[in-house]
C-alpha positions in Angstrom: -11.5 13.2 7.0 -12.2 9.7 6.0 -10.5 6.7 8.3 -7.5 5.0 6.9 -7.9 1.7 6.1 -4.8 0.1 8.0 -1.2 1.3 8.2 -0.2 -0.5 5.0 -2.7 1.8 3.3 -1.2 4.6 5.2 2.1 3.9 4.5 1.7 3.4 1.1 -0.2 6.4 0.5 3.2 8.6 2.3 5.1 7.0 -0.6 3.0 8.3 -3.3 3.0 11.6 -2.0 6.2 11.5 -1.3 7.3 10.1 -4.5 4.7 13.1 -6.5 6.7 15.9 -4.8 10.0 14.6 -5.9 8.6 14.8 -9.2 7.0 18.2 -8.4 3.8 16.8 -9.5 0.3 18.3 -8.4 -1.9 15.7 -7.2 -4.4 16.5 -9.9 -1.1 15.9 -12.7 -0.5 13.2 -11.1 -4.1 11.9 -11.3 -4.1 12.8 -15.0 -1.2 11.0 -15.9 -2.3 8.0 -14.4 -5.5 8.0 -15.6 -7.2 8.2 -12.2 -9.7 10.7 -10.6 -7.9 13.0 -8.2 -10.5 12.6 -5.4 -9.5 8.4 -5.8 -5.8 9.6 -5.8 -6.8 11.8 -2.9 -7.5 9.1 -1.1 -4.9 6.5 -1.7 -2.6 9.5 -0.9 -4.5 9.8 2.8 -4.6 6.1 3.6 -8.5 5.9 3.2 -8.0 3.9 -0.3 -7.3 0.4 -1.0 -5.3 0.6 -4.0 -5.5 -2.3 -6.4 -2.3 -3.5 -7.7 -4.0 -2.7 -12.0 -3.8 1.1 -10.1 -0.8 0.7 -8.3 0.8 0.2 -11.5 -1.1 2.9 -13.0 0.2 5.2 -10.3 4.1 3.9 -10.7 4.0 4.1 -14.7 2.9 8.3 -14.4 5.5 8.6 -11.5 8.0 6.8 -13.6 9.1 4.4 -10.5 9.1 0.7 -10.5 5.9 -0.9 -8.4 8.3 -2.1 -5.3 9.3 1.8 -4.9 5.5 2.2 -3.8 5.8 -0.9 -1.4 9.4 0.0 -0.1 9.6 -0.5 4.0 6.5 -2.3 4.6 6.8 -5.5 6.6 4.5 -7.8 8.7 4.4 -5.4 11.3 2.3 -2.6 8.9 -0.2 -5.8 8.7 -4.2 -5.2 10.7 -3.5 -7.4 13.9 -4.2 -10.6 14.0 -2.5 -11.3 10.2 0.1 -13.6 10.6 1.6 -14.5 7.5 5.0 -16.7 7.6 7.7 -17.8 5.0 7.0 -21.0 3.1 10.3 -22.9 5.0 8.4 -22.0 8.2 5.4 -23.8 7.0 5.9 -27.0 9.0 6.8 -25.3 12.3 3.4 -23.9 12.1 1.7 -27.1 10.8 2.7 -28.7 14.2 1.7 -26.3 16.5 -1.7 -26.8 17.5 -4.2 -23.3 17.4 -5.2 -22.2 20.7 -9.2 -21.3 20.7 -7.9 -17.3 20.7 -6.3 -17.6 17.2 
């Protein structure tokens, strides 16, 4: 079984699956309808894909869902460790604090 790529992947991947059975969609219609192969879809589906957001959409037009509905409940904590992205208004907090050698 190939080694998911991080728990955004992962997560992700649940959604579409999720989201397919709703439909009551095979993973090969699925694959069809968004114009993808099934082992790709496969793997987006298992967490070991990286989906680009040109397949993302691809993915969201055959399950007939908005993009965000693919992304629903991820935050910052579904990011690999050591990401630490921060809202724009927190931008100067940050710019002050001096990085420690660890970071």
């Amino acid at each position: 079984m190939p080694k998911p790529q991080s728990a955004v992947s992962v997560k992700v991947g649940q959604r579409i699956a999720e989201l397919r059975h709703r439909a009551s969609l095979s993973a090969r219609s699925l694959a069809e309808c968004a114009d993808l192969d099934l082992t790709h879809l496969q793997r987006i589906e298992k967490g070991a894909g990286n989906p680009t957001v040109y397949t993302l959409l691809q993915i969201a037009i055959a399950l007939e869902v908005e993009v965000g509905d693919l992304l629903q409940d991820l935050d910052a904590s579904d990011l690999p460790q050591g990401r630490r992205p921060y809202g724009y208004t927190e931008r100067e907090r940050h710019r002050r604090q001096p990085r420690t050698l660890g970071d």
